[in-house]
C-alpha positions in Angstrom: 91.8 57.8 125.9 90.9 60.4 122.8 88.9 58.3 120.5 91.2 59.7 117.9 93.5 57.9 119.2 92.2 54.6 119.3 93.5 51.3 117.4 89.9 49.3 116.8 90.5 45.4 116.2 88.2 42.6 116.1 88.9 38.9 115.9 87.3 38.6 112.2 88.4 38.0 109.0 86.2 40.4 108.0 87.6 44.1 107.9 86.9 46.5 110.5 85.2 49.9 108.6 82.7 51.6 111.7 82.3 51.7 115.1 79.6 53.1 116.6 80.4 55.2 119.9 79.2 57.6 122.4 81.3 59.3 125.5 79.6 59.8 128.8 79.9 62.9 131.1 82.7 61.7 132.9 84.5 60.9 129.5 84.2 56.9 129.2 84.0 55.5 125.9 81.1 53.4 125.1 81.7 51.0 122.5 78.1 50.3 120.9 79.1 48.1 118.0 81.6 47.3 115.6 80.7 47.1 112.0 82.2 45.3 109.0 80.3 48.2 106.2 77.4 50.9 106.1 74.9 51.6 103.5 73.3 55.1 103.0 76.0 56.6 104.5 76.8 59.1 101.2 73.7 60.7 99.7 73.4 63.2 97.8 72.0 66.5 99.0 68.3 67.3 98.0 68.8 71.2 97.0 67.2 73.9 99.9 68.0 76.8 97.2 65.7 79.7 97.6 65.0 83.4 96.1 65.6 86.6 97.7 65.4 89.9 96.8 67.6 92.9 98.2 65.2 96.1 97.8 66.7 99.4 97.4 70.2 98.4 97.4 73.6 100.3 97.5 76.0 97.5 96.8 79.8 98.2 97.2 83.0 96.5 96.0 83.4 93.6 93.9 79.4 93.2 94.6 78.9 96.6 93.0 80.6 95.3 89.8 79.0 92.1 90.0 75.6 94.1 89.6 76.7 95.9 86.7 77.9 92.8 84.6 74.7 91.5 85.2 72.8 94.9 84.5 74.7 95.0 81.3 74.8 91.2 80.3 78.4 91.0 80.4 80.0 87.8 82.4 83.0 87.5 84.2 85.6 85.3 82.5 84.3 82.5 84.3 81.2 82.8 83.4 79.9 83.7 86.9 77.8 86.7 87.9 81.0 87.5 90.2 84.2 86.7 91.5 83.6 83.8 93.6 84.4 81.1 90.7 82.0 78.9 89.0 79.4 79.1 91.7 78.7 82.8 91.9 79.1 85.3 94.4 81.5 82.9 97.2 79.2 83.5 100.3 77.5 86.2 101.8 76.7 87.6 105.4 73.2 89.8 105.6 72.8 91.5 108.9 69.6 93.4 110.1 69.8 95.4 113.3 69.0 97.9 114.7 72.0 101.1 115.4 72.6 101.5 118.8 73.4 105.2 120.4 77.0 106.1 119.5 77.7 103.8 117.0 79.3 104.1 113.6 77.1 102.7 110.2 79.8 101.0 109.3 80.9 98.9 112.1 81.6 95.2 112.0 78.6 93.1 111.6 78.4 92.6 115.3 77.6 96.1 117.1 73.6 95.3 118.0 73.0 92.4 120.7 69.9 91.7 119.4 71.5 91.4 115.3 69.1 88.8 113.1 71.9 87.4 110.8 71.9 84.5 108.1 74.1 83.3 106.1 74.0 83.3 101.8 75.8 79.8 101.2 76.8 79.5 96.9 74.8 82.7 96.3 74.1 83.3 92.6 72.8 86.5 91.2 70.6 86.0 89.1 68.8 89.6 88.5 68.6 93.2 89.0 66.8 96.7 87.7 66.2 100.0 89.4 64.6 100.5 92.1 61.0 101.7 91.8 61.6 104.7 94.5 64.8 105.2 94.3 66.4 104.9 90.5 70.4 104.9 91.7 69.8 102.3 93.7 68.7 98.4 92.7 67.1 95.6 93.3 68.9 92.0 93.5 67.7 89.0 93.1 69.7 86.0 94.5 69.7 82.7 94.6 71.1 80.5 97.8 71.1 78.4 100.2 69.7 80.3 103.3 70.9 79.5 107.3 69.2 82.3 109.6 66.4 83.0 111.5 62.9 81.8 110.3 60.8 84.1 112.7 59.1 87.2 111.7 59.3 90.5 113.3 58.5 93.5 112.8 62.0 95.8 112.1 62.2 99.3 113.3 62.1 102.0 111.0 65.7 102.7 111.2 66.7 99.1 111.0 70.1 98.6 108.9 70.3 95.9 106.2 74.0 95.1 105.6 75.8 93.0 103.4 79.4 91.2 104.7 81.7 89.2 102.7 81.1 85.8 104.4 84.0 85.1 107.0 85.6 88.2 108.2 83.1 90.7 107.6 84.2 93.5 104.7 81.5 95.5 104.0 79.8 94.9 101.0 76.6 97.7 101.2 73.3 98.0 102.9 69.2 97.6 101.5 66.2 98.8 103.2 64.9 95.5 103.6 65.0 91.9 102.3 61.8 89.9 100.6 61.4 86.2 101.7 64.1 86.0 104.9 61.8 85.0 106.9 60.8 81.9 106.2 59.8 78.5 107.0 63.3 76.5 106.7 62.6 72.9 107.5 65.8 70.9 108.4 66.8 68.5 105.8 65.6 64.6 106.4 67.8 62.4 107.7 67.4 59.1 106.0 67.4 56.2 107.2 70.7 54.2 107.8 71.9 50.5 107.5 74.5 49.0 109.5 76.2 45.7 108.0 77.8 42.9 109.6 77.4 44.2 113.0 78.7 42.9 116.5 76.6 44.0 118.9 78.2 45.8 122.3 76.6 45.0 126.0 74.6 48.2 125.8 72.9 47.9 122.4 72.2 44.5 122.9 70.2 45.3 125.8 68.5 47.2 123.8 67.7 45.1 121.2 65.9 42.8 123.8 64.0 45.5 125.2 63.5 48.4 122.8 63.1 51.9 124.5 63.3 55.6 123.5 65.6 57.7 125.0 68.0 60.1 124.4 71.1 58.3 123.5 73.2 60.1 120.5 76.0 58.4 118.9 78.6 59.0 116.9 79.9 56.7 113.8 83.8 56.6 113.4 85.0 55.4 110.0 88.4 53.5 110.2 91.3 52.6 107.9 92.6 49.2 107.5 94.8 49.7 110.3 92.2 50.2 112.6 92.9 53.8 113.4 90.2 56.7 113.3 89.9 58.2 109.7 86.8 60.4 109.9 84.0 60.5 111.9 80.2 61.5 111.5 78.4 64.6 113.5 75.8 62.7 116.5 72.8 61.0 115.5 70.1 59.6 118.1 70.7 56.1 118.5 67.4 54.6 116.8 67.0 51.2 116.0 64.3 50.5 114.1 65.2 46.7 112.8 67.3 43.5 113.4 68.1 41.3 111.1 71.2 38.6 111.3 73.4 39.3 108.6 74.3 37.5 105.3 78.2 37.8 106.4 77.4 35.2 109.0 78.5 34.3 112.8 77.0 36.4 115.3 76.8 39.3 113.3 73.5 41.8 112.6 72.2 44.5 110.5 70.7 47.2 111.8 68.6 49.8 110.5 68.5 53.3 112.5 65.2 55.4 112.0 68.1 58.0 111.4 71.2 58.8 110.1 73.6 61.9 110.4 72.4 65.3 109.3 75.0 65.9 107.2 76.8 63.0 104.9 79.4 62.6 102.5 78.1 62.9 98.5 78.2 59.6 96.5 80.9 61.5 94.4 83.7 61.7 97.2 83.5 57.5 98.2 86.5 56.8 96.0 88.7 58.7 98.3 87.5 57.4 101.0 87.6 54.1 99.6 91.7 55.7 99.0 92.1 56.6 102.6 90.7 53.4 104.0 94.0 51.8 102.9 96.0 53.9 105.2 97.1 57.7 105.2 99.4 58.5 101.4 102.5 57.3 101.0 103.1 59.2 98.0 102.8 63.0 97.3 99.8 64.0 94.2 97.5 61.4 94.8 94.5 63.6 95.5 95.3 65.0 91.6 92.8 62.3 90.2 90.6 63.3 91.8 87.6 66.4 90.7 87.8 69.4 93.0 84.4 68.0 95.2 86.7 64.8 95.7 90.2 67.1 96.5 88.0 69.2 99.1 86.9 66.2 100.6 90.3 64.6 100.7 92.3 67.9 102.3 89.1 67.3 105.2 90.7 64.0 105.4 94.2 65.2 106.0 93.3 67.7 108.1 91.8 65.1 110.6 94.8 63.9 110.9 96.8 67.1 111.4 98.3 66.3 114.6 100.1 62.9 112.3 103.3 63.4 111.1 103.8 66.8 111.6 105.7 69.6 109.6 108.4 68.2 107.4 111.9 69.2 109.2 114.4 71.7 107.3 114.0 75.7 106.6 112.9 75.0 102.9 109.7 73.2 101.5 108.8 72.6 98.2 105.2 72.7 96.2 104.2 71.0 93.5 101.7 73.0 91.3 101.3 71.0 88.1 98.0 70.2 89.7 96.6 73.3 91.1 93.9 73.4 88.9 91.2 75.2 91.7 91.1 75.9 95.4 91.0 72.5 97.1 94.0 71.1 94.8 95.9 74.5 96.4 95.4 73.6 99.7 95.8 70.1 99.4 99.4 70.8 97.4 100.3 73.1 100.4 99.2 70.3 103.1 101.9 67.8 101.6 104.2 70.6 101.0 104.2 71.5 104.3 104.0 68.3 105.9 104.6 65.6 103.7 101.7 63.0 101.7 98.7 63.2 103.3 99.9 66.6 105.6 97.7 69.6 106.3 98.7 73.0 107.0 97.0 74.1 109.6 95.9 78.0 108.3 92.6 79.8 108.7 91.8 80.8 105.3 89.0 83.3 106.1 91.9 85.4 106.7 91.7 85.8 102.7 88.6 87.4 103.4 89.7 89.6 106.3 88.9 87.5 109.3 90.0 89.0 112.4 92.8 86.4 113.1 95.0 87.9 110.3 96.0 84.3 109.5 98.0 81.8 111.5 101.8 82.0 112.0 103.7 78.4 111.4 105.9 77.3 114.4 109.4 78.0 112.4 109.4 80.4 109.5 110.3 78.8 106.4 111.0 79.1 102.1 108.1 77.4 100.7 109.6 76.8 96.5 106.4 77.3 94.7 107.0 75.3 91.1 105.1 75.5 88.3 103.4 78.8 90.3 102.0 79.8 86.6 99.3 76.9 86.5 97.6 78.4 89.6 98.1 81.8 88.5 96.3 81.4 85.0 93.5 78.6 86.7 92.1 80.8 89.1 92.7 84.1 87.7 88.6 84.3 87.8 88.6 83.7 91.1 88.9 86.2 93.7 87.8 87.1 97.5 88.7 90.7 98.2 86.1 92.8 98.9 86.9 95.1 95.5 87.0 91.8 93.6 90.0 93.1 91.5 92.7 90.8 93.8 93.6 87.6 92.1 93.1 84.5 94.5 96.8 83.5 94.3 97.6 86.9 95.0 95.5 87.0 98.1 97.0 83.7 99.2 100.6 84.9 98.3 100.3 88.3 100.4 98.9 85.9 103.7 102.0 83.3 103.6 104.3 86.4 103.4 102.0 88.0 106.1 102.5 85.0 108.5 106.2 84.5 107.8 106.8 81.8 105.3 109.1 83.3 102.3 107.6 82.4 98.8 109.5 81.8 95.6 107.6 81.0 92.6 109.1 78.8 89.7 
């Protein structure tokens, strides 16, 4: 049985929020415990930014023109050094390999086996002057969060240093090197995590009586009322460091793990799942109280649930875009248009960016009615993701549905 499609109950009066599982080789579900509530389970993220320089640059694209508002003060009309949004620059890709025989300098990011590549998450650019050898070309100054290699090496002579616009890989110019890549990049801690109202499975009480260290990993599936799978966490080692019984009574514990996921949800997003924990939508715009972090988070929530539902039936859909105030409130307007409260439409967006996928077709063309399509129009007019810079997002996203089949009308 899929452990998204599992019903969890437990003979409590108590409401049934976690369960911690893990799946063995052969595919058997082992239930470690159930759990009536978690604490430290959102956090906020300590910041990993960092500073890099791009020497001798040749930027291209909506890049280029992000370096020359900045090298003549002038901000785009968001504010932003570019045309990612408030934020910055969207994401970037920087590639350093070495060309093999044969091919092209311009080739995807891809055409060396032994490629070093990391990944600019929220860049921000921050500064940039001439060169000191070179005055037509610049030096950048970013700031980002940084995923890559933290090794040194030595590179070649005629290394390439290319940029990439995040997913999908539209050139965006080359340096001749990059200061402070390599780096030390230490992952973030894990706090601890504290596991309320617990009832012990067979397995973990065992291990409660005799406490060993292995390398059992878990995983920690939040449920709705219902019972039914909602979200679940990335594997953590199963690591008990205390035992306590537990204020809610019975047989129940608390237990304290020397280690929680990686990667949790930010104090800010709770209320929705507090929202979804009462069972998926029943009615369409509830996610339009919410602030964009907590509309990005809910759209993750329907799109766990993808397989629910599915598509509403009939050739014509309709979109409500009173709300459409940023990108997470477009995708989650387009997940209930599609599919009704709660729906998700199932579309790789990096397709915006010229992923090689070219966007995902829908089983049965259909007329999505876009209403109120100016809202969205005049909200992210800053915003854009083509590699000149000079597309409007709704544009882009416009041109893909028409791409993959679905007629648009705007209202």
């Amino acid at each position: 049985m899929l452990v998204e499609e599992a019903v969890w109950t437990w003979e409590r009066a108590l409401p049934l929020k976690y369960v911690l599982v893990s799946e063995e080789w052969d595919g058997e579900l082992i239930v470690w415990a159930r759990c009536a509530d978690a604490d430290g389970l959102f956090v906020e993220p300590a910041p990993r930014r960092e500073r890099l320089t791009l020497v001798e640059c040749a930027p291209t694209g909506w890049l280029r023109k992000a370096v020359e508002r900045v090298r003549h003060r002038s901000p785009a009309p968001d504010g932003s050094a570019g045309p990612g949004g408030p934020g910055g620059l969207g994401q970037l890709d920087l590639i350093v390999d070495r060309p093999e025989p044969g091919t092209d300098p311009e080739d995807g990011p891809f055409c060396s086996p032994d490629a070093h590549r990391w990944q600019l998450l929220d860049p921000v650019l921050l500064d940039c002057r001439p060169s000191a050898r070179d005055a037509s070309l610049v030096d950048v100054t970013v700031e980002a969060e940084v995923d890559g290699p933290v090794w040194h090496r030595a590179e070649p002579a005629d290394a390439r240093w290319r940029l990439f616009n995040g997913t999908g890989g539209a050139g965006l110019g080359n340096c001749r090197r990059t200061e402070g890549l390599y780096a030390h990049r230490p992952l973030p801690c894990a706090p601890p995590l504290r596991l309320i109202g617990c009832e012990p499975g067979e397995r973990l009480l065992n291990r409660l009586v005799r406490s060993r260290a292995d390398g059992d990993r878990v995983t920690l599936l939040a449920l709705d009322r219902s019972g039914r799978v909602m979200r679940h966490q990335e594997h953590m080692p199963l690591g008990v460091v205390a035992s306590r019984p537990s204020a809610l009574g019975g047989a129940l514990v608390d237990l304290w793990l020397g280690e929680g996921p990686a990667v949790r949800p930010v104090p800010a997003v709770r209320p929705v799942w507090d929202a979804w924990f009462e069972g998926p939508p029943a009615e369409r715009g509830a996610w339009a109280a919410f602030p964009p972090e907590g509309r990005a988070e809910w759209a993750a929530f329907a799109a766990a649930r993808q397989g629910a539902g599915g598509p509403l039936p009939g050739p014509v859909r309709h979109l409500d875009g009173r709300h459409i105030t940023d990108v997470p409130a477009l995708v989650c307007a387009l997940g209930e248009a599609v599919a009704g409260p709660g729906g998700h439409y199932q579309q790789c967006w990096g397709a915006l960016r010229g992923c090689v996928c070219g966007g995902e077709r829908p089983t049965a063309p259909f007329t999505l009615v876009w209403h109120d399509a100016e809202v969205a129009r005049r909200a992210l007019a800053p915003v854009s993701v083509d590699t000149a810079g000079e597309t409007p997002y709704v544009d882009d996203v416009l041109r893909l549905l028409e791409k993959v089949g679905i007629t648009v009308e705007l209202r």
